[in-house]
C-alpha positions as CSV (number, residue, x, y, z in Angstrom):
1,X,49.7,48.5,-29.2
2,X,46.8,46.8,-27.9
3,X,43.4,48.0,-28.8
4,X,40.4,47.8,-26.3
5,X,36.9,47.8,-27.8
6,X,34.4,50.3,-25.5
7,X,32.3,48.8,-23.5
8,X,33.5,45.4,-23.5
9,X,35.7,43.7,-20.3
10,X,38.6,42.3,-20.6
11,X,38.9,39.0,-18.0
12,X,41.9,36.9,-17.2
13,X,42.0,33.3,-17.8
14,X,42.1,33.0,-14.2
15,X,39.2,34.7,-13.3
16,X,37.2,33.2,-15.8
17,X,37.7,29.5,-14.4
18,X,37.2,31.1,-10.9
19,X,33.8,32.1,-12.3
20,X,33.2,29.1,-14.2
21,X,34.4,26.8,-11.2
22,X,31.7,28.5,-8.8
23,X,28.8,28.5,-11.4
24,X,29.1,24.3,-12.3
25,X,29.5,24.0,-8.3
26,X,26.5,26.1,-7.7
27,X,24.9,23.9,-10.5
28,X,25.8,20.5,-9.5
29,X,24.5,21.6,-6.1
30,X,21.1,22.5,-7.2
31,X,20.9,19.3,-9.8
32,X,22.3,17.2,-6.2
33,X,20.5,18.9,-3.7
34,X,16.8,19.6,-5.3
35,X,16.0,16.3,-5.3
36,X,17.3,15.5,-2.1
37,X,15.3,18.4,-0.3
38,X,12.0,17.2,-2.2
39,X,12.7,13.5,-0.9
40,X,13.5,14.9,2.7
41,X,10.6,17.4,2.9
42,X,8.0,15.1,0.8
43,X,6.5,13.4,4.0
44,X,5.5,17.0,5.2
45,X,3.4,17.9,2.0
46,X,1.9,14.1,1.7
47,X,-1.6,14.2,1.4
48,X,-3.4,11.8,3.9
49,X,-3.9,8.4,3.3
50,X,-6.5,7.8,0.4
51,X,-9.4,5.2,1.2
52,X,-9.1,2.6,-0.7
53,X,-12.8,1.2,-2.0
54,X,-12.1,-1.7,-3.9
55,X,-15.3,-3.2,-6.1
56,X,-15.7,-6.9,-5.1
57,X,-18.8,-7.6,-6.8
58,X,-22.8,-7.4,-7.1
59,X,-23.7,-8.7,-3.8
60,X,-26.2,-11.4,-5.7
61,X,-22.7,-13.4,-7.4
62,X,-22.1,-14.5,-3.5
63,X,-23.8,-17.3,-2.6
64,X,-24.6,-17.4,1.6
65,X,-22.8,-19.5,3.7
66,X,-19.7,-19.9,0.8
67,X,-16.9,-18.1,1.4
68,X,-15.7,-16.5,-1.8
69,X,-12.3,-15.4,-2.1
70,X,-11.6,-12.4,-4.5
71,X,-7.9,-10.9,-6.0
72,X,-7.6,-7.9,-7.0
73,X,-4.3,-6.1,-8.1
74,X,-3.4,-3.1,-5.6
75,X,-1.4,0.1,-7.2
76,X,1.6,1.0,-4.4
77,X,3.2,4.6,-5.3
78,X,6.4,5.3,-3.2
79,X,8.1,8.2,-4.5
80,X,8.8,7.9,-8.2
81,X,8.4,4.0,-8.2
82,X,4.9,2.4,-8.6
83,X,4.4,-1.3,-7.2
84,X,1.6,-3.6,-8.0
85,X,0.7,-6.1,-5.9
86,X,-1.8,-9.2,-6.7
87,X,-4.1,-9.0,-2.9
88,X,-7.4,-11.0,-1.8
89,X,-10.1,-10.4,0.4
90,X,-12.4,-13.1,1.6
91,X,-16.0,-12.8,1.7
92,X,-18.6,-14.2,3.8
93,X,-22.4,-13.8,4.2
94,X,-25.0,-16.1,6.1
95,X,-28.1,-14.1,4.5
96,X,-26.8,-12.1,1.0
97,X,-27.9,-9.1,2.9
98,X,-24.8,-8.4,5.1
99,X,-21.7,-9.2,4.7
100,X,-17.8,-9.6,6.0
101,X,-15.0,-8.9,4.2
102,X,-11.7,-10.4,5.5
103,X,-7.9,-9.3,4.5
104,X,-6.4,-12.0,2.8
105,X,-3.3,-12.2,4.6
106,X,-3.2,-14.2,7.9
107,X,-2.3,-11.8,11.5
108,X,0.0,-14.2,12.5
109,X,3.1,-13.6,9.7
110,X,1.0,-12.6,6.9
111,X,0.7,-15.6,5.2
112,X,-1.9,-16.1,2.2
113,X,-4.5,-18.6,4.1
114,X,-7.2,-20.8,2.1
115,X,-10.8,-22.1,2.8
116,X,-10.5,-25.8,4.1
117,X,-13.7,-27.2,3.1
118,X,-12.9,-30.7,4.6
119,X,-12.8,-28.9,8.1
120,X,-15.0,-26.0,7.4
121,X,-12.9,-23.7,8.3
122,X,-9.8,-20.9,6.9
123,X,-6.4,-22.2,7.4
124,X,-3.0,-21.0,7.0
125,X,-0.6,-23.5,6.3
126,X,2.6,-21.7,7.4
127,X,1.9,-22.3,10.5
128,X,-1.3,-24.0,10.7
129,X,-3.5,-21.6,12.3
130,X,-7.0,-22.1,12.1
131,X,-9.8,-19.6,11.4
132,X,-13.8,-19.4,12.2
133,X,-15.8,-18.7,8.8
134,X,-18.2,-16.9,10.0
135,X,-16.4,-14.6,12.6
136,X,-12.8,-14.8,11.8
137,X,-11.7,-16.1,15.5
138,X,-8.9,-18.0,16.2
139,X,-9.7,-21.7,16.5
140,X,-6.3,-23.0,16.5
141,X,-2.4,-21.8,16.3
142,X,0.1,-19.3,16.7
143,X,-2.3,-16.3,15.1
144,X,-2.4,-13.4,17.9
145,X,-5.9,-12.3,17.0
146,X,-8.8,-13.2,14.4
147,X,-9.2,-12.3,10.8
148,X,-8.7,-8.5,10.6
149,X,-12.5,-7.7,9.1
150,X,-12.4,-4.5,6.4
151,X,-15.1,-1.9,6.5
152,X,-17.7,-2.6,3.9
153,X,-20.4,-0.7,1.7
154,X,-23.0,-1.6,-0.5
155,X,-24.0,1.0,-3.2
156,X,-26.6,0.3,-6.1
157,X,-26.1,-3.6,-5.6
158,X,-22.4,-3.8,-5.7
159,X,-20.4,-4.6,-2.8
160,X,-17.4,-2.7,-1.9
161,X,-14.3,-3.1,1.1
162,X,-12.2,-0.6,2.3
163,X,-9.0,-2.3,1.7
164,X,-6.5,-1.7,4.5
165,X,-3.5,-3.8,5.8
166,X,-2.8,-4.1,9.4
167,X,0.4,-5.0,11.5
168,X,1.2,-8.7,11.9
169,X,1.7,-10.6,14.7
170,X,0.3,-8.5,17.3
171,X,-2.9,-8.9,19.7
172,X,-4.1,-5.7,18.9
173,X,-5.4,-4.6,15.3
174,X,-3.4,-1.8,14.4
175,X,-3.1,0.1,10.8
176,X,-0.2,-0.1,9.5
């Protein structure tokens, strides 16, 4: 004769892996399906794009009419994975009272272009384009536009840029 404690219910073997079966699914589903939602839906709650003042230097360290080229390393956070990236800005003053800051990278493919001091001018030797010093223009080559210029501050006698890149290959300066 089987006894039955009060208050306690008896369950079948079946029923129990019935349960068990629909409590692990219901768990893998929310370990699965969390952090898919959050990587769906996470574009909706971004914040806007941060400005991005980088600190070049006290504007007396650059010397007028020398372009000065400055790296800095640039922090890139796309979802859980960060990615640093060595950038450069180029800097040019006629006075030491105003200045222009260039991106680094050239608008034709994004190149890394250099001061030619033999010619007086910023080239890019992918594809040989040629850059005005004092403007950014296009003197030469493929490049669909000048040297995209960065917004620029001076605070307490420091010089900053508002690093920003811009879409390649196109006439028109456009954020990317």
């Amino acid at each position: 004769m089987a006894t039955e404690t009060p208050g306690i219910v008896s369950v079948g073997r079946r029923t129990f892996l019935r349960w068990a079966t629909w409590i692990g699914g219901a768990a893998s589903g929310l370990l699965a399906g969390v952090p898919a939602l959050r990587a769906f839906l996470s574009p909706t709650f971004r914040r806007s794009r941060e400005e991005k003042w980088i600190r070049l230097g006290e504007i007396d360290q650059f010397d007028p009419e020398v372009p000065t080229k400055v790296d800095f390393v640039d922090a890139v956070h796309d979802a859980w994975v960060q990615t640093r990236r060595l950038r450069n800005v180029w800097i040019y003053t006629a006075d030491g009272e105003t200045f222009r800051v260039y991106n680094g990278r050239c608008t034709h493919l994004g190149c890394n272009y250099f001061l030619d001091e033999e010619k007086n001018v910023f080239r890019c030797p992918c594809h040989t384009g040629f850059f005005d010093l004092k403007t950014g223009a296009v003197l030469g080559g493929p490049p669909p536009r000048p040297l995209d210029s960065l917004e620029v501050k001076v605070e307490d006698g420091i010089l900053y840029a508002r690093y920003q890149d811009f879409h390649l290959g196109v006439p028109e300066k456009a954020e990317v």
